[in-house]
Each structure stands twice: as structure tokens, then as C-alpha cells.
N, C-alpha and C positions, 0 to 999 in steps of 0.2 A: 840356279835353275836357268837353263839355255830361255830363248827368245821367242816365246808364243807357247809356250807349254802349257799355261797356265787356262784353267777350266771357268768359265764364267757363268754363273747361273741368276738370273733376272726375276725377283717376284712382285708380284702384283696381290699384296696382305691382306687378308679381310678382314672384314667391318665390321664392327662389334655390333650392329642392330641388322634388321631384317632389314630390306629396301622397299618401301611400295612399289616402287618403279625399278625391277631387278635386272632388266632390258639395261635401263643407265650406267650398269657397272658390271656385268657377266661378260663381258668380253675386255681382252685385256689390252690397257692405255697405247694409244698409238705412242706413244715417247716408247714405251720397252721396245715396240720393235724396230724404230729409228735405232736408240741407241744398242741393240742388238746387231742388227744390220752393219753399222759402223767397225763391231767389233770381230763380226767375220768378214768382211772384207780387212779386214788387218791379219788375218789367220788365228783368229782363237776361237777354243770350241766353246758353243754358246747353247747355253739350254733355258726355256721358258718355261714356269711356275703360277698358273693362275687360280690362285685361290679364292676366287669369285665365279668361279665355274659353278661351283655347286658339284656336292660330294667325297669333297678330299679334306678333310681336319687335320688340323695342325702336326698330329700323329703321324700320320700318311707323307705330308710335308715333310716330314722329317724323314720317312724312310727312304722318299726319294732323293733327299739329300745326301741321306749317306752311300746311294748307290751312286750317284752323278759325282760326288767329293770335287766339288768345288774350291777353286783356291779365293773366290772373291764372289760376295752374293749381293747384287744391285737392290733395291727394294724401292718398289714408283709409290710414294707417299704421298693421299692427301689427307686435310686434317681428320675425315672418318675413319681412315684406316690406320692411323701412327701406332696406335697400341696393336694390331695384328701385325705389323711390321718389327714394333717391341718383342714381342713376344717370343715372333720366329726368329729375331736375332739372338734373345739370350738363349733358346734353346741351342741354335748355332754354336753360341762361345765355349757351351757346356759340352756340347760334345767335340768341339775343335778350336783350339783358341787362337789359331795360326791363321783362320780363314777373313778373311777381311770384307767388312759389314760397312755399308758403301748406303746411305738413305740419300733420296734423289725424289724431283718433282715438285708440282707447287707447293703443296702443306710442308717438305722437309726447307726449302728456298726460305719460307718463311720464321720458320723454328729453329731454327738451323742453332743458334747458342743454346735455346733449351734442351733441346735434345742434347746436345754433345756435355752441355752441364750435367742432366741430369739419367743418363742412362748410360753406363761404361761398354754397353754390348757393341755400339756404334761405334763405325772407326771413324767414316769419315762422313760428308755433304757434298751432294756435291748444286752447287747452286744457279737455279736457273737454265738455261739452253744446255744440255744436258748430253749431247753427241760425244763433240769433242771434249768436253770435260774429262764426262768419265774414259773415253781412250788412253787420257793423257793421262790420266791419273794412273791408273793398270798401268801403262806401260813403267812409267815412272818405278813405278814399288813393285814390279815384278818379282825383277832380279834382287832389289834391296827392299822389305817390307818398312824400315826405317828411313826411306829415304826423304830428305825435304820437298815437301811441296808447296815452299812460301813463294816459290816464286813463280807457280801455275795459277791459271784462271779459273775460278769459281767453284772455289773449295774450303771447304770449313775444316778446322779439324783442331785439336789440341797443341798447344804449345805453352813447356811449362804446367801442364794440365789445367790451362784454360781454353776456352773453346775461343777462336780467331777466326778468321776468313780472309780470304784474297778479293780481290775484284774480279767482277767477271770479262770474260773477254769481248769483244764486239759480235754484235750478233751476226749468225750467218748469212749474208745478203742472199746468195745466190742459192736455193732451197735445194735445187736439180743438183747440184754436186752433192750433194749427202747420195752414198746407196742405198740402192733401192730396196725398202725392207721386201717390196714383193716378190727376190728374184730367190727369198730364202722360205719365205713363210708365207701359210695362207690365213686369210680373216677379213672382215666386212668392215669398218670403219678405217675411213680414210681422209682425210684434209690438203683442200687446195691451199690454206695458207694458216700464219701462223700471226697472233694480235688482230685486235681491234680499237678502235681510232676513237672508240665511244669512251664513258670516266664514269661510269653508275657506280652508285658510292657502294652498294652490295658486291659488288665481284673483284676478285684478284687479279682479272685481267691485265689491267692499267701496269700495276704491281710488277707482271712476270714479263709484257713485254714491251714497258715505256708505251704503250698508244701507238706502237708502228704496226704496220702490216706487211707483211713479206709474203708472195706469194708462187708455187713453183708455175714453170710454162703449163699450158693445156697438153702438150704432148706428153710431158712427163705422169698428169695425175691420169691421162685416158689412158696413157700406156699401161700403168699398175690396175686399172679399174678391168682391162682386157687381161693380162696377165690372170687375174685372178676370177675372172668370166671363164677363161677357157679352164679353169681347175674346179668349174660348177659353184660356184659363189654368183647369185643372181640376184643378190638384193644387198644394198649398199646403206650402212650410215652417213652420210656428210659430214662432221664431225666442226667446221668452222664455226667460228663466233658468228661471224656473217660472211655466210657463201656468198650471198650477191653483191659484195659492197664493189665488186669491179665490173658493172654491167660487160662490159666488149668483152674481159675474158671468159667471165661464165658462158656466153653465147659460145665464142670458141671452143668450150667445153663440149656444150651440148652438141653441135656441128659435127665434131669429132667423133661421139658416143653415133650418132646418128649414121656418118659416112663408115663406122666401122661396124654397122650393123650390131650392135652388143646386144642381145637380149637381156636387158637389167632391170631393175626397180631400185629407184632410189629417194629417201628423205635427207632433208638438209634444215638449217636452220639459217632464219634471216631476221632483219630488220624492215619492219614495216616500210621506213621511207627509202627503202631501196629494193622496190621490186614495181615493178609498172608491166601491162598488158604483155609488148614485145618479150621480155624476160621470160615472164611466164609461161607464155607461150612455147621457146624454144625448151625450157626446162620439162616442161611436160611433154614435147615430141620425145625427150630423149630420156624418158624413166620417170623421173620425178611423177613420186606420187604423196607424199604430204612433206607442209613447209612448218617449220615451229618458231612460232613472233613471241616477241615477251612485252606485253602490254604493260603486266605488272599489275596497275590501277584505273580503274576509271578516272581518278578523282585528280584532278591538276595539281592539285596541292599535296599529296603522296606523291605523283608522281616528281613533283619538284624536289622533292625529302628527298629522293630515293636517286635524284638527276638523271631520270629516264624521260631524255629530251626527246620525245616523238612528239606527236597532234593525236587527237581522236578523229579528225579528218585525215590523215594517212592509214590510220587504222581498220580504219570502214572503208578507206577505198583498197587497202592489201587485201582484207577479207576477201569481198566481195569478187575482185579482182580473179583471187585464188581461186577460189568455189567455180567461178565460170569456166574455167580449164583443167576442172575435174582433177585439180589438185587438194589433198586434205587438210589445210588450216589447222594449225592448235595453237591454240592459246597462252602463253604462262601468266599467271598472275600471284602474287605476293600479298599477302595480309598479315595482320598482328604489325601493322607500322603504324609508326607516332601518325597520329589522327585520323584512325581508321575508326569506324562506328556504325553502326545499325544503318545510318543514311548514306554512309560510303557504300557498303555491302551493298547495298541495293541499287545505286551507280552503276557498281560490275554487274547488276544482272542486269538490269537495264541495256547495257553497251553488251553484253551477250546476248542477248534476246536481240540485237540490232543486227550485232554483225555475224550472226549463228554459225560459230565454230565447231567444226565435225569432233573435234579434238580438246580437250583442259585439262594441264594440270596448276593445283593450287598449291603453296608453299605456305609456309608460315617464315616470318622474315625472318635471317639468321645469322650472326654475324663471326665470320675466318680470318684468320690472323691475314694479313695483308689488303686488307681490305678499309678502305677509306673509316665505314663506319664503325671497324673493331678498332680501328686508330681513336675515334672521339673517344669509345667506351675506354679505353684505356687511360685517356687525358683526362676524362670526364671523374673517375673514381679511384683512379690510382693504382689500377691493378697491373700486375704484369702477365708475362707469358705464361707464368707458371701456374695459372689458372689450368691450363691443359695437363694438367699433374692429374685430375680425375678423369677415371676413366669414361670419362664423354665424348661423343663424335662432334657435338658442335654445341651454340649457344644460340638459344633464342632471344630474340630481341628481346621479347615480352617480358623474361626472366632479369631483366637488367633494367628494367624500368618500371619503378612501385606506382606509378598510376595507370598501370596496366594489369586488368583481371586475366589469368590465364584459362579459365571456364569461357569467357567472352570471345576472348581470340579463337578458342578451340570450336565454338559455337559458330562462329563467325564462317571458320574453313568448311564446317557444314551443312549452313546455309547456300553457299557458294556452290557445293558439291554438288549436292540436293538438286538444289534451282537449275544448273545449268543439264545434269539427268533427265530430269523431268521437263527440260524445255527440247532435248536431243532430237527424238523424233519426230516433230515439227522439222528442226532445221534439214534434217535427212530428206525427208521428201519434198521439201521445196527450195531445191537448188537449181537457180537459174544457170545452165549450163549456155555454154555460146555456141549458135547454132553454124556450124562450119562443117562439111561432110570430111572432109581430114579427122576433123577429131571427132567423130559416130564411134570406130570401133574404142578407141581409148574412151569414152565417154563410157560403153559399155562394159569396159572390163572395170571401170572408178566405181560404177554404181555396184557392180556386182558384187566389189572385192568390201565395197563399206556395207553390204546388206547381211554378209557372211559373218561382216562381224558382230551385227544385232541375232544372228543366226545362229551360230556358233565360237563367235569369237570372244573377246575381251567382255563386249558389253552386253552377251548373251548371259554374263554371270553376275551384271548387278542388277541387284532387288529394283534399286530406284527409279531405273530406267522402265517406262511402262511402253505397252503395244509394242512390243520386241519383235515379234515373228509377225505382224499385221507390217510394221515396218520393214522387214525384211521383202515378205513377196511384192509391196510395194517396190520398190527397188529392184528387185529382180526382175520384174515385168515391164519397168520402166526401159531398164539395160537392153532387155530385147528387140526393143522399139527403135533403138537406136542400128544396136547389130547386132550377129550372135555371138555367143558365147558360153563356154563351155561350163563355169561357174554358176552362170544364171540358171543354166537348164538343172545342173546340178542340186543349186539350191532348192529350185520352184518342182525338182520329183523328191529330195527329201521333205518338204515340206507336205505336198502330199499324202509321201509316206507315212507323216507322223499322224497327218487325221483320219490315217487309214483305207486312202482312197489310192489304193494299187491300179485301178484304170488309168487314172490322170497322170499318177506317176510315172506308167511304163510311158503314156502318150508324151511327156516333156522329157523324157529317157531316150524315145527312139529320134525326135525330133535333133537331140545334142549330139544323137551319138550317130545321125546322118552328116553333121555338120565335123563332129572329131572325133572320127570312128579309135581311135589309137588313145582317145583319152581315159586311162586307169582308171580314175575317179567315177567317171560316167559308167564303166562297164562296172566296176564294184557295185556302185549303187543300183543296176539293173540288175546285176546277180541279187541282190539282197530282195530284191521287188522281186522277180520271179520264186526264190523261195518263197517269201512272203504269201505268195499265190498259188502256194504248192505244188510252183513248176521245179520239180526238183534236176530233173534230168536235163534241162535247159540252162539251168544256173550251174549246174556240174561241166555241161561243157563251154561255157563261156568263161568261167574260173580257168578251166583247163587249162584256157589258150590265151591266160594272163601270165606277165611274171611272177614267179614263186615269193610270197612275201608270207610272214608268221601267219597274216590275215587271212589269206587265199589258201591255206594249207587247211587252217582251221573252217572255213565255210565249203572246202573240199570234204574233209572230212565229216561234215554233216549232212553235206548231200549223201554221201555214201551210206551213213548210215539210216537215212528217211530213204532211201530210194530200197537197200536190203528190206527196210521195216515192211 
């Protein structure tokens, strides 16, 4: 077979349980389209498979397989997903056994002998920084599918039919030389850099890239963030361990985002003890609209278990910090660890009731093959890897330790749930914002955009959370005060709406829509208010002279037929 013929197809497997948080995994891993990107810029054709979209079953997976007939399928593996990855590999071999089945990513880096021991469908691993591996790999066994590859970097594979591996090669200093995955593909999650310099015994970080942090220039990540702005992507994941652990470049970033005018929105994730007022500040001119800290614990002594080296004085002053520049704080915290108890739990609510986070989520602690603490379980009992021989995504602490109730633990994450719910709307309406007339309008699209979501959003759907819509027009009215906006008036004429007071609503209707005549949202909601009011022929021609959308066709069509009636 001549030199680039060959078809390569990249999936991203799914997970054998539901996600709470399906946000976390519906979009597919930035590594596929690094190493995607790598491989057309070499001239091979390259196609993307994301089975965490939602809607396509293994079945469907298959059929697009057989239409694309791939000579080699990459698979981004972590430990929830190895058996969706299993899976669509033995289907794979069944219907073609020439194709070559390639697992890649943290969970495969760290399995890397069990797998290849224990599943034939696998050809190869490819281990750790994952670009130029797998290039080199393809290229390698294009032309010869037997060829050696003992002497390439960070690859696992059989020899003798034992599973082996090489070393890997030095990581890539210089990030900006890899291609740019943006100049092929579009998508919302993106990373200014790659490790972090933190060792918590819960993450495989340490593991995949040594404690170093490598990071690309500001121009390179603004350039991708603009590339994919001007193809209508306006809201951004941040994707880093910690975006802000280089204060001067972040700012650069932001500077950037700012002087190229981007209209974006974007969340990142950070470290408590590296974010201060100035930071903040620039992050929020230029998008930033929530940041996500990992607390963990209240309690010094989990947190020492767990080597999540912050303070609770760095804590409270990120919060606090945050919240004043109208950025969204959340929370992570971890429970079901050795000495966690009724008086722990109550630490965390405490330290949230302190530093009232708009945003929690809570975990139950868990432990992934590379990770410090699934190393003790190992030494501790004598197991091996081959515990992942069941088909499970992961292992809870609690499950591994007999002085641990798993009703208590579960009760525990409940509590935690519960309290910090029910303590929400407090925190929402009393956030001291920093009084600066720069940040009024931003201040007013913060407020409006978290009232929306007691309104109609996220937290509009749980039970626990009380005075949901009391807290929303609070927030809404608040926003105005500041400056207008088109959301606020929005929400404050449905709200209206719903108690039936069509006056008020058209009055905070005409008021938004003097302010942004051109906003859809605003004219929908005043079509619907005018029907409402049995203005038929007024809501028909203000539809009219909307764009045609499934909506607009159908509240056409109703005028038409009240106005015949």
C-alpha cells in the first residue's frame, strides 16, 4: 500500500453508566483532535467518532464504520470508558481483522499490560503524550502491518504474545509546533497548557505528566479561541488543571481576547492559591464567566489524606475574590474519605455557608489505576490490575475499606447536597459585587445570566432548591440597576407572564425591546404576550417580520387561525 492511503478513524467509547454531570463527557477529548490534527497535516484521511454525543449505539457505530473502512481505529480511553472501547474493538475484528485497533489516553497509559494480556481485539497502546506516538506508529506499519516497533517511543504491544512496552519519548516542549487542531475542526474545549505541578494522591495527573507544565504562547491559544469565534462557537470550556498557575501569561491571554474584540464567554478551572483581585479582574473583562476550585474538604486532616495542600484562608479569599467580579465560583468537594463523619460534613457546610458558592459539585472518593491512592490499595491487599476485569467504571474508596458504611457515605453526599441547595438562594442575592462603573454592564449580564438559571435553567429543576423564581426576579431587578439588558427584561416579562399580569409584561417587554429592538428573544416573548391579550393581528405581524424558525411558523399559524375564528 503506497504512502498515506491509509484511512484513520478516532473514537471517543462510551461509558457504561449515565453521567450526572453529561456536560463532563459529551464533547469529545481534546487529545482526539490534537492527535487528529497531527495526522492530517501528514496527509491522511481522518474521521471523528464520538460516542458520548448522545444518540448513536454501538450498532450505528458500526455502520459508520463500515461506510468510512478504516485501516486503523484510535480509541481515547479512560478508565469509565475501557469496556465501550472493548467492545467497539471486538466488534471491529469481527467484521475486519486486518484493521488495526490502536487504545490511547490516560486509563489505556495506565492498563496498558492488562489490556493487551487480556483482550486480543487490541493491537496496540499507545502510551502517554499521544501525537507523535501514534504518527509514528501509522506510519511505521502502514506499508508492513508486522512491522517492529521495539524501537519507537511509547508503545505497548505484544511480543512473543506478551504484552511489552517501550519508553516514552520526551515530552514536547514547545506546544505551538504541534498543528493546529482548529485550522481542521470546530469545538468548545480548549487548553492553554498541558500538567500540573500539584501530587493529590486522588488524580493521575502526577502519573501522565511528571508535575511539569508546558504551556502554548498566548497567541497561539487566542488565535484557536478567534478561529473558532469567527465559525459561531461563543462560549468556551478552559479545559487546564490550572489555567491560572502563570499569572503574566493568563493576563496576556486575556489582553489578547480583549484587543481582538471576541465576543465569548468562557469557564476555566483553577487553584485557589493562584488567583488574586488583578487576575480576576482581567479574566472577567475578557469572558470569564465561572471559575471551578477543588476544595475537596473542609477538614485539614482529609485534606492532608487526600495532599490537597491549599489553606481555608486562600479559600475564602478566591471565593470571595471571585463573586466580587461577577464571576461564578464552584466548588468541588470529595467525601466517603478515611475520616470523614457527621462532624466533618458539617465543616463543609459550615465553610459553604462561609464562602457561598454559586456553583457544587460533590464526589464520592474513588480510586484510578495511576493514581497514588489506587497504588496503596494495591500494596495494601494484594490485588492487581485485573480487578478491572468487571465490568465497572471505577472503584469507590468506601468499597475497599470494612470500617466504612456505604449507606453513611451515601447519606453523607446528601447532606452535603441538600444543605448547600437550600442554603443557594441566600448566597445568590447577596453577592457583594465591586463597585467599579467598567464592570456595571458585565455585572448586569452576571446577574441576569445566574437568575435565568433559578428561572429556567439547571436549578429551575431541583426540588431542593426553595424560593426559585422570588430569587430569580430578585436578580433580575437587581441587574437593571446596574445597566440594561436584554435577558433581565426578558426574564422580569416572563415572569410576569406566568402570574398572568400581561400589562407588566408587555411594560418590561417594550422597555427591552427600546433598548434591543433586534433581539429575537424579546420579540418572541412579546408575540406570545400579545396573543396572550388576544392581540392576534399584532403578534401575527411582529412574527411576520422575525426569522422563520419551527416556532415562529407555528405561533404564525395560530394567529391565522384566532384571527379566521
Amino acid at each position: 500500500m503506497s504512502k498515506r492511503t491509509w484511512r484513520i478513524l478516532l473514537v471517543n467509547p462510551p461509558f457504561l453508566e449515565a453521567r450526572i454531570h453529561e456536560e463532563d463527557v459529551r464533547s469529545m477529548p481534546i487529545g482526539l483532535y490534537n492527535v487528529a490534527a497531527v495526522l492530517k497535516n501528514d496527509g491522511y484521511a481522518v474521521a471523528l467518532l464520538n460516542l458520548n454525543a448522545g444518540g448513536q449505539s454501538p450498532e450505528q457505530a458500526m455502520e459508520l464504520i463500515e461506510q468510512f473502512r478504516p485501516d486503523v481505529i484510535g480509541f481515547s480511553i479512560l478508565n469509565a470508558n475501557r469496556w465501550g472501547g472493548i467492545e467497539i474493538a471486538r466488534r471491529v475484528k469481527a467484521l475486519d481483522a486486518r484493521i488495526v485497533t490502536v487504545f490511547g489516553g490516560v486509563g489505556a497509559s495506565y492498563l496498558w499490560e492488562h489490556l493487551l494480556t487480556h483482550f486480543a481485539a487490541i493491537d496496540y497502546v499507545v502510551i502517554g503524550e499521544g501525537e507523535r506516538a501514534f504518527l509514528n506508529l501509522v506510519q511505521r506499519i502502514e506499508n508492513n502491518p508486522a512491522a517492529d516497533v521495539s524501537r519507537m517511543g511509547g508503545i505497548a504491544y505484544r511480543k512473543d504474545g506478551r504484552p511489552v512496552k517501550t519508553a516514552c519519548d520526551p515530552f514536547i516542549e514547545d506546544l505551538d509546533q504541534l498543528p493546529d487542531p482548529t485550522h481542521y475542526f470546530t469545538y468548545h474545549h480548549l487548553a492553554l497548557t498541558r500538567g500540573c505541578p500539584a501530587n493529590c494522591r486522588f488524580c493521575g495527573s502526577p502519573g501522565v505528566w511528571g508535575r511539569q507544565v508546558r504551556f502554548h504562547s498566548p497567541g497561539y491559544f487566542v488565535g484557536q479561541i478567534q478561529r473558532l469565534a469567527s465559525r459561531g462557537v461563543s462560549f468556551f470550556h478552559i479545559s487546564d488543571d490550572t489555567f491560572t498557575l502563570r499569572k503574566k501569561t493568563v493576563i496576556a491571554v486575556c489582553r489578547d481576547i480583549i484587543a481582538r474584540q471576541l465576543p465569548i464567554h468562557w469557564a476555566a478551572i483553577s487553584r485557589v492559591d493562584t488567583v488574586d483581585e488583578e487576575i480576576l479582574r482581567w479574566m472577567r473583562r475578557a469572558g470569564c464567566i465561572q471559575i471551578s476550585f477543588g476544595i475537596e474538604s473542609a477538614n485539614r486532616d482529609v485534606r492532608r489524606y487526600l495532599d490537597k495542600r491549599i489553606s481555608l484562608h486562600d479559600v475564602k479569599a478566591a471565593f470571595a475574590a471571585t463573586r466580587r467580579y461577577g464571576i461564578l465560583p464552584r466548588a468541588y468537594f470529595i467525601y466517603g474519605c478515611p475520616g470523614d463523619s457527621d462532624a466533618t460534613m458539617q465543616e463543609n457546610l459550615d465553610l459553604i455557608g462561609e464562602i457561598k458558592p454559586l456553583g457544587a459539585i460533590f464526589y464520592i472518593l474513588a480510586l484510578f489505576p495511576g493514581t497514588r491512592l489506587y497504588d496503596a490499595y494495591l500494596e495494601r491487599t494484594g490485588q492487581t490490575d485485573d480487578i478491572w476485569l468487571a465490568p465497572m467504571e471505577d472503584m469507590l474508596y468506601f468499597e475497599t475499606d470494612a470500617t466504612m458504611d456505604a449507606e453513611t457515605v451515601r447519606a453523607h453526599g446528601r447532606i452535603l447536597r441538600d444543605g448547600f441547595h437550600r442554603m443557594l438562594p441566600t448566597f445568590a442575592v447577596d453577592i457583594d459585587l465591586v463597585d467599579d462603573p467598567e464592570f456595571y454592564p458585565l455585572h448586569a449580564e452576571f446577574l441576569s445570566r445566574l437568575a435565568m438559571t433559578f428561572h429556567q435553567g439547571d436549578y429551575a429543576r431541583i426540588d431542593a432548591i426553595p424560593d426559585k423564581q422570588k430569587t430569580a426576579e430578585k436578580l433580575y431587578r437587581r441587574a437593571l440597576r446596574y445597566h440594561s439588558d436584554a435577558r433581565a427584561f426578558l426574564g422580569l416579562g416572563m415572569l410576569s407572564q406566568q402570574r398572568g399580569d400581561f400589562t407588566a409584561a408587555s411594560e418590561l417587554l417594550d422597555r427591552g425591546l427600546i433598548h434591543y429592538p433586534e433581539d429575537a428573544a424579546l420579540q418572541m416573548c412579546m408575540a406570545v404576550n400579545q396573543m396572550n391579550q388576544g392581540s392576534y393581528r399584532e403578534a401575527l405581524q411582529r412574527l411576520q417580520q422575525m426569522a422563520p424558525t419551527p416556532q415562529t411558523r407555528d405561533w404564525i399559524a395560530r394567529c391565522r387561525e384566532e384571527i379566521g375564528a
